[in-house]
C-alpha positions in Angstrom: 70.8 16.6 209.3 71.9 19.0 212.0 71.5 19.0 215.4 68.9 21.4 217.5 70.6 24.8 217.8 70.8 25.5 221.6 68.6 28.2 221.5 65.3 26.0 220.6 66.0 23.9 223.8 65.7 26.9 226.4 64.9 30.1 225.0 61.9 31.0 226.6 60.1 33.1 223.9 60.1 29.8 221.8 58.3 28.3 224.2 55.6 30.7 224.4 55.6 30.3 221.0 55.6 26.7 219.9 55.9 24.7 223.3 58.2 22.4 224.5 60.9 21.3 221.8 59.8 17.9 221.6 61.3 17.5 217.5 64.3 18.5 219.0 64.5 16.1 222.0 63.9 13.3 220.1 66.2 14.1 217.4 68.6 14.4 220.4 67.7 11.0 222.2 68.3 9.5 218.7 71.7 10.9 217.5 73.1 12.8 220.9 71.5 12.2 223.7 74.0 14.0 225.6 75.0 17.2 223.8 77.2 20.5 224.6 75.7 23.7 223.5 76.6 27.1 224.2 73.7 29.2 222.6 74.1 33.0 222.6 73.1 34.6 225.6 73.5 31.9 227.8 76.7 29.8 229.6 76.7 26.2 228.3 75.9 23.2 229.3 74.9 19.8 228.3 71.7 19.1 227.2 70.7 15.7 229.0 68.0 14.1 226.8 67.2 10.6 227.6 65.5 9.0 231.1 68.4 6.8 232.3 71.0 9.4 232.4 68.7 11.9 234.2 68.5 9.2 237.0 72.0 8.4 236.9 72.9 12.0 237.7 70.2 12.3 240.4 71.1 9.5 242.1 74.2 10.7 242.4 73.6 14.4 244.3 77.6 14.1 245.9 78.8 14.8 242.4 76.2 16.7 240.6 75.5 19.4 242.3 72.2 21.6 242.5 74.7 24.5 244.1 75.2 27.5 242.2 73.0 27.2 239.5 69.8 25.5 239.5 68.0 25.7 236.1 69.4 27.5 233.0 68.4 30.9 232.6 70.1 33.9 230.2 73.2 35.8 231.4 70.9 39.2 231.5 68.8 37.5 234.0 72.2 36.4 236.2 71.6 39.2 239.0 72.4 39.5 242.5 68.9 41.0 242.8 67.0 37.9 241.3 64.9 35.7 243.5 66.6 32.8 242.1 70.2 34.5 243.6 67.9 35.7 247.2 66.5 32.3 248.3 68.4 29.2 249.9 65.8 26.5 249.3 65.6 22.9 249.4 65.3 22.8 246.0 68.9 24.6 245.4 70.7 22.9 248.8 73.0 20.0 248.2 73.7 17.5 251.3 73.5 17.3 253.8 71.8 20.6 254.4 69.2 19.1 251.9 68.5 16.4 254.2 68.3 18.2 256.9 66.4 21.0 255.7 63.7 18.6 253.7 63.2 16.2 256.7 61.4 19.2 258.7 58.5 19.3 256.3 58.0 15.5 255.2 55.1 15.2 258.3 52.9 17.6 256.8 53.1 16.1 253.3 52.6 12.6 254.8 49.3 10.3 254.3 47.4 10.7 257.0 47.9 14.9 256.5 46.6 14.4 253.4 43.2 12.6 253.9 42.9 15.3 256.4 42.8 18.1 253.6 41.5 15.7 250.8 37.6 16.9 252.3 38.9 20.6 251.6 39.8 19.9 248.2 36.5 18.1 247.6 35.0 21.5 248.5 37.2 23.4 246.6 36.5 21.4 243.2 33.1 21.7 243.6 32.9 25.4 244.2 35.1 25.9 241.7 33.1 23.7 238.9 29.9 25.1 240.5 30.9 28.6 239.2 32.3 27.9 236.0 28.5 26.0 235.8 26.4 29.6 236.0 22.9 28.8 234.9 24.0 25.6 233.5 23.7 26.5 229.7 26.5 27.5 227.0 29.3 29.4 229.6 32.8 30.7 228.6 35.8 31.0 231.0 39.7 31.6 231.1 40.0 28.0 233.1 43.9 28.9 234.3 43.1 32.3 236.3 39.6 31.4 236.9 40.1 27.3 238.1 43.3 25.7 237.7 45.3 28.7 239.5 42.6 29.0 241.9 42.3 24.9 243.0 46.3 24.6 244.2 46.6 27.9 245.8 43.7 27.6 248.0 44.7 24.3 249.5 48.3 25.3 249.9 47.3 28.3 251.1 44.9 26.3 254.0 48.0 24.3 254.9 50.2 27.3 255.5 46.5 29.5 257.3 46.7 32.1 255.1 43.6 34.0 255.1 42.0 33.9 251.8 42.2 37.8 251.6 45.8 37.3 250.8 45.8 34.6 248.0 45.3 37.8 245.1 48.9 38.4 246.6 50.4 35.1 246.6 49.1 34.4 243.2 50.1 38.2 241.5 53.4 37.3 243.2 54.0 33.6 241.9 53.3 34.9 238.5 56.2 37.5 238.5 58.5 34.8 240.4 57.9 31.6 237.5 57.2 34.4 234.4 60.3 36.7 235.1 60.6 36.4 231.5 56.5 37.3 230.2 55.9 40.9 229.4 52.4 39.8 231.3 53.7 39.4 234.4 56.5 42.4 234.5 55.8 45.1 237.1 57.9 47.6 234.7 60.2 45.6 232.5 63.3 46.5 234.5 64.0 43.3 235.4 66.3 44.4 237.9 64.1 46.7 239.8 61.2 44.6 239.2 63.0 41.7 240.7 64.2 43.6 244.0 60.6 44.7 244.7 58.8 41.4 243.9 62.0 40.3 246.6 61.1 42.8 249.4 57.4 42.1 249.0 57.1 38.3 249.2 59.8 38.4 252.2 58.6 41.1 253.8 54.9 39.4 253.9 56.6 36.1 255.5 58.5 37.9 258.3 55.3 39.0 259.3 53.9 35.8 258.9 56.8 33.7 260.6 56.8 36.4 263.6 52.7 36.1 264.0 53.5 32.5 264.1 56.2 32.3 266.6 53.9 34.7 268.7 51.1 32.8 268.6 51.5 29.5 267.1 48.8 27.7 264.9 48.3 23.8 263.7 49.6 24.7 260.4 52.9 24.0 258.6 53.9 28.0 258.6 53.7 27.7 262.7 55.5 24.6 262.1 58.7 25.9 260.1 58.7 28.8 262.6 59.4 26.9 265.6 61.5 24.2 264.6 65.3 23.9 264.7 68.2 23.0 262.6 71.2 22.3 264.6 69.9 23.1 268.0 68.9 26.8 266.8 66.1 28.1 265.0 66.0 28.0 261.4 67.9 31.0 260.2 65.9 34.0 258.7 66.9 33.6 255.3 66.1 29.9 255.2 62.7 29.7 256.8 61.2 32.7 254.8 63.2 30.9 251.3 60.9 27.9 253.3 58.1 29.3 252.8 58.4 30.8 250.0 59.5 28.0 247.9 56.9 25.6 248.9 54.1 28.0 248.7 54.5 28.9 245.2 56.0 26.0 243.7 53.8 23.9 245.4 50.6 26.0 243.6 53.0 27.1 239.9 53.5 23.5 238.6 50.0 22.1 240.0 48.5 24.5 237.8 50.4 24.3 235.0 49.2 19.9 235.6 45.6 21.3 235.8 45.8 23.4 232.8 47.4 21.3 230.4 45.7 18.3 231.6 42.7 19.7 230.7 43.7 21.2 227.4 45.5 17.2 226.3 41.7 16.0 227.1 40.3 18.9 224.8 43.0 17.4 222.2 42.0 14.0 222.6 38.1 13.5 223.1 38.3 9.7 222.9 40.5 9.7 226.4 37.7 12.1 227.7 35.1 9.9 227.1 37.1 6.6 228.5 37.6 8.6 231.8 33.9 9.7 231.7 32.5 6.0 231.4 35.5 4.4 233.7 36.2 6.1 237.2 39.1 3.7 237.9 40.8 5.5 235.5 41.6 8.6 237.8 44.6 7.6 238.9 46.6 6.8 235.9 44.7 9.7 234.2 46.5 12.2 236.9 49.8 10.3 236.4 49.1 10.7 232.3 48.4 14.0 232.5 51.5 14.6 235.1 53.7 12.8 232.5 52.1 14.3 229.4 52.7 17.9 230.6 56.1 17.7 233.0 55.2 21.1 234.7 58.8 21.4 235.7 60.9 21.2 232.7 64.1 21.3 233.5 66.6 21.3 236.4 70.5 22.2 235.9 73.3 20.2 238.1 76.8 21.2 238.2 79.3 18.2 238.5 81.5 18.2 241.3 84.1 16.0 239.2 85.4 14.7 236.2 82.3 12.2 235.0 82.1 9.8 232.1 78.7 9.3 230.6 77.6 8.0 226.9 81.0 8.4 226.3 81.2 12.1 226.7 84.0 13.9 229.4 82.0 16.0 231.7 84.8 17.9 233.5 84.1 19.4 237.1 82.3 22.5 236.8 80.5 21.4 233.7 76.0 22.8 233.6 74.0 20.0 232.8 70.3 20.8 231.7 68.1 17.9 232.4 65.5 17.7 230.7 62.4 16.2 232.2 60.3 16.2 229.5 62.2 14.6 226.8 62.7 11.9 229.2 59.1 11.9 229.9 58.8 10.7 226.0 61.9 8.7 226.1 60.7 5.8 223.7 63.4 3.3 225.5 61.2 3.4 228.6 57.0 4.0 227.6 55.3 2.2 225.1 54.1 5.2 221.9 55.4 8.0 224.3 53.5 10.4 221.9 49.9 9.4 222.8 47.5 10.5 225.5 46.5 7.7 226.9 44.7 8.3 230.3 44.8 4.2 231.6 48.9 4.0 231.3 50.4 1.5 233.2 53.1 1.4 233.9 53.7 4.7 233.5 57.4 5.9 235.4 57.7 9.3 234.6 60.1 12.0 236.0 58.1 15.3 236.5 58.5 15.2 240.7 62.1 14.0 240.3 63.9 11.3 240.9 66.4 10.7 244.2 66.7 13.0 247.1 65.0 16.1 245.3 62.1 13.4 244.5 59.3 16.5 245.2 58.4 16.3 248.6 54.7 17.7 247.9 53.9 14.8 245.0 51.3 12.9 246.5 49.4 16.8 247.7 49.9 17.2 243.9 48.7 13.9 242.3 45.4 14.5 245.0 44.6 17.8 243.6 45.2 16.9 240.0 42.9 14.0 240.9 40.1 15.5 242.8 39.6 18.4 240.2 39.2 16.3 237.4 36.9 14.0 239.5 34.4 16.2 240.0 34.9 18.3 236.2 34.6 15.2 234.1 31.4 13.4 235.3 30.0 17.5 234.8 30.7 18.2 231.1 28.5 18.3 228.6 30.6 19.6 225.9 33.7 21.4 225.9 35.6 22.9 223.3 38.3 25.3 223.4 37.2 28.9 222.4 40.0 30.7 221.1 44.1 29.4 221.0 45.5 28.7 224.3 48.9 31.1 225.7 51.8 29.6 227.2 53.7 31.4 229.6 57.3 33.1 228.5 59.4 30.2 230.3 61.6 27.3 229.7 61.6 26.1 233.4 58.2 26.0 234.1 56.2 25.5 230.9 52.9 26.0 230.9 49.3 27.4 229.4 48.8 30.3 231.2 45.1 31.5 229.1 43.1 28.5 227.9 39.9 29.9 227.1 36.9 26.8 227.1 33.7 26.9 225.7 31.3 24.3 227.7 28.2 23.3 229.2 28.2 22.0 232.8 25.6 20.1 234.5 24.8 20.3 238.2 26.4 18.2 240.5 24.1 14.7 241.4 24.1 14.9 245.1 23.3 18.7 245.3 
């Protein structure tokens, strides 16, 4: 039997059409779980399959780099103009800028922030579910654009004190950053042109934002990253708007994508419904399944900065490799039946926020909004059902149901 072609591992139109490549990745786990592929269109790499070689390699962020290229993207896409090529995150910084740069932010993401905002979120769950209720008989809805994108956005958009006038913005802007590749989400299908304004628009609304800030600061984390200093100096243009901009969107992108395919793998498998429904203590694994289950982030690309042995294979310096969250998040050397749903897994160590110094520094904001959605949903269904096929968004990186049209009833809430 022959191996995957390269092709079904990161072109993005096969996602959108079939999903993620599990077949593949576990043919790969089982016969090469580190394999070279140069599929056409795109520069090669190795396709890193299995869970303990992803956290070998992140562990290891001196000699696999995240510097130049970050995820693995086709050669047409590989322009000066891109986002991807405009922005100098943490996400794409190696050390020690990294450490630098991600220490700024770790107070606002910290535990006692969080129970802060966790009342906000409450709020923003049950409005949210309150809507989708209507007169509380048989209701339809598109639950990404009308919930799951809406959840995220709104608390990340609190912590930065956006007004809510501009979240139509942030959100028509996230879509064109993540879907670069979806026809949906293309201003004109020039990806070039499309690319430079969807640029001059997102920075062009943060240096207004960062100078409003550093003219009249505010107790939110935009003031914050506006008046602090890397070096003795303020944070250089480029790096606090690629701040901002990196947290904002990511931070809202792959906790809908959780929301959305979280509820779609409860649609799938009624029986884990109905154990969350009848057992409350189940939340918290249930938002760690559903993390695991749909690995928002799919994929992250490191460069080594040296000859490396690994399964055997020479990686020579300047070698891609493709990590693969989600084939490690089904890795059957490290969870019990990786294939099933099953909302009270314990021990359940997955990889969708990372592993190492890139561990994702908004996790625990994540896991709480994953949670607190599906705590005040669940308890409210009647019946749900989906009413016509879900879409999944043109990307390999960021895979995702971007339309899941639901058919439900929803009752009101018991303390209203």
């Amino acid at each position: 039997m022959s191996l995957p072609d390269g092709l079904e591992l990161i072109d993005a139109r096969r996602y959108a059409a079939h999903g993620y490549p599990h077949d593949a990745w576990t043919q790969l786990r089982r016969e090469a779980p580190l394999a070279y592929f140069e599929p056409e269109g795109y520069d090669g790499f190795w396709a890193v399959t299995k869970h303990a070689d992803i956290c070998e390699i992140s562990r290891q962020p001196d000699k696999f780099l995240n510097a130049p290229r970050f995820t693995v993207i086709r050669k047409a896409l590989e322009d000066p103009s891109s986002m991807r090529n405009q922005m100098r995150t943490i996400v794409n910084m190696d050390p020690p800028d990294h450490r630098t740069y991600r220490k700024l932010a770790v107070p606002w993401f910290k535990a006692r922030n969080l129970e802060i905002v966790e009342q906000r979120m409450v709020e923003s769950a049950r409005q949210l579910v309150d809507k989708m209720m209507r007169d509380g008989g048989e209701q339809e809805c598109d639950f990404v654009p009308e919930v799951a994108a809406q959840h995220p956005l709104r608390l990340i958009a609190h912590l930065f004190g956006l007004p809510e006038e501009d979240e139509a913005f942030i959100l028509k802007c996230t879509n064109e950053m993540f879907g670069a590749e979806d026809p949906e989400f293309q201003r004109s299908g020039d990806h070039q042109a499309d690319q430079e304004q969807l640029r001059n628009d997102f920075f062009g609304y943060f240096m207004k934002t960062a100078a409003e800030r550093r003219a009249n600061p505010q107790d939110d984390l935009a003031s914050m990253l506006a008046a602090a200093q890397v070096h003795g100096a303020p944070i250089p243009d480029l790096e606090l708007l690629s701040y901002y901009l990196i947290v904002l969107t990511a931070g809202h992108e792959t906790t809908r994508n959780a929301l959305s395919g979280g509820l779609l793998a409860l649609i799938e498998h009624p029986e884990q419904l109905e154990r969350l429904r009848k057992d409350p203590s189940l939340y918290t694994t249930a938002t760690d399944e559903i993390v695991r289950w749909t690995t928002p982030v799919n994929h992250f690309n490191r460069t080594s900065n040296c000859d490396y042995e690994l399964r055997g294979q020479k990686i020579r310096e300047g070698d891609s490799l493709c990590m693969f969250y989600a084939s490690a998040n089904r890795d059957e050397e490290v969870f019990d039946d990786p294939f099933a749903f099953r909302v009270d897994r314990n021990p359940n160590p997955h990889l969708s926020f990372g592993i190492g110094e890139h561990f994702c520094l908004g996790a625990s904001l994540a896991r709480m909004e994953t949670r607190v959605l599906f705590e005040e949903l669940v308890p409210r269904l009647e019946s749900i059902e989906l009413a016509s096929e879900p879409q999944r968004l043109v990307s390999s990186f960021v895979g995702g149901v971007k339309h899941l049209p639901i058919r439900y009833r929803i009752t009101p809430a018991q303390d209203h």
